[in-house]
C-alpha positions as CSV (number, residue, x, y, z in Angstrom):
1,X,0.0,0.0,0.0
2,X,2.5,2.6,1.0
3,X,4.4,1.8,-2.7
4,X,1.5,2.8,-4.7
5,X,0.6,5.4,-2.9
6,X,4.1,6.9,-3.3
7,X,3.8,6.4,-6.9
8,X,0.5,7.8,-7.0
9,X,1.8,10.8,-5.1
10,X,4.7,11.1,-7.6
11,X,3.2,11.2,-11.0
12,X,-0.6,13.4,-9.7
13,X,-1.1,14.6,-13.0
14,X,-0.9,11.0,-15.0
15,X,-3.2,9.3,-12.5
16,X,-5.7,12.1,-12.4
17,X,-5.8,11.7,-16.5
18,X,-6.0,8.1,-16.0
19,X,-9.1,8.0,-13.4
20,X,-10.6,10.7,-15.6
21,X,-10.3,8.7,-18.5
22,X,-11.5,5.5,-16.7
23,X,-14.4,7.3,-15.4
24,X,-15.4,8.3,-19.1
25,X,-14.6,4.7,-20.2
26,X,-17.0,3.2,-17.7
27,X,-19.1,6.3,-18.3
28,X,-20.0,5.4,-22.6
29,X,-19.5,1.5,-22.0
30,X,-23.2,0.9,-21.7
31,X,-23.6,2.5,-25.3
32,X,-21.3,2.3,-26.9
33,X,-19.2,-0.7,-25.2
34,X,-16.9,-2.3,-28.2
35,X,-15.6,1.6,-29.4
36,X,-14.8,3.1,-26.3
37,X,-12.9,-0.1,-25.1
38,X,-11.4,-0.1,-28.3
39,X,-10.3,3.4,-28.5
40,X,-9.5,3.7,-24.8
41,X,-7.4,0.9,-23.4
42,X,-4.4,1.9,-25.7
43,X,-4.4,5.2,-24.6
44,X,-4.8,4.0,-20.9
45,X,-2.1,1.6,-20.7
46,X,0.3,4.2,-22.1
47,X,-0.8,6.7,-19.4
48,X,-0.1,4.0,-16.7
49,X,3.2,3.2,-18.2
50,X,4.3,6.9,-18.3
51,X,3.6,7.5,-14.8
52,X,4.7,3.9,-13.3
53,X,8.1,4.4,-15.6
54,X,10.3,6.4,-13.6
55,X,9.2,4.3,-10.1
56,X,10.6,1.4,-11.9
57,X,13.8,2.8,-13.2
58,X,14.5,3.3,-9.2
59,X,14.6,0.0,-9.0
């Protein structure tokens, strides 16, 4: 717990894009579930490798 929330507190600006885009993910899934999963996850997994990165070059 303490490590993620030290990289959490490390990178605030990447994981406040990534729960925004999460919550608009979850947000159009209902409607439009296939496109927004589509469109989304690639962008969301390169968000959470940018702000993980530099935690794991410290390793």
């Amino acid at each position: 717990m303490a490590t993620t929330f030290s990289i959490v507190s490390a990178q605030p600006s990447a994981f406040t894009m990534l729960a925004a885009l999460n919550t608009l993910v979850i947000y159009f899934a209902p409607h439009t579930f296939g496109l927004s999963v589509l469109l989304a996850c690639p962008v969301l997994a390169c968000i959470h490798y940018g702000a993980v990165k530099p935690h794991l070059a410290h390793k």
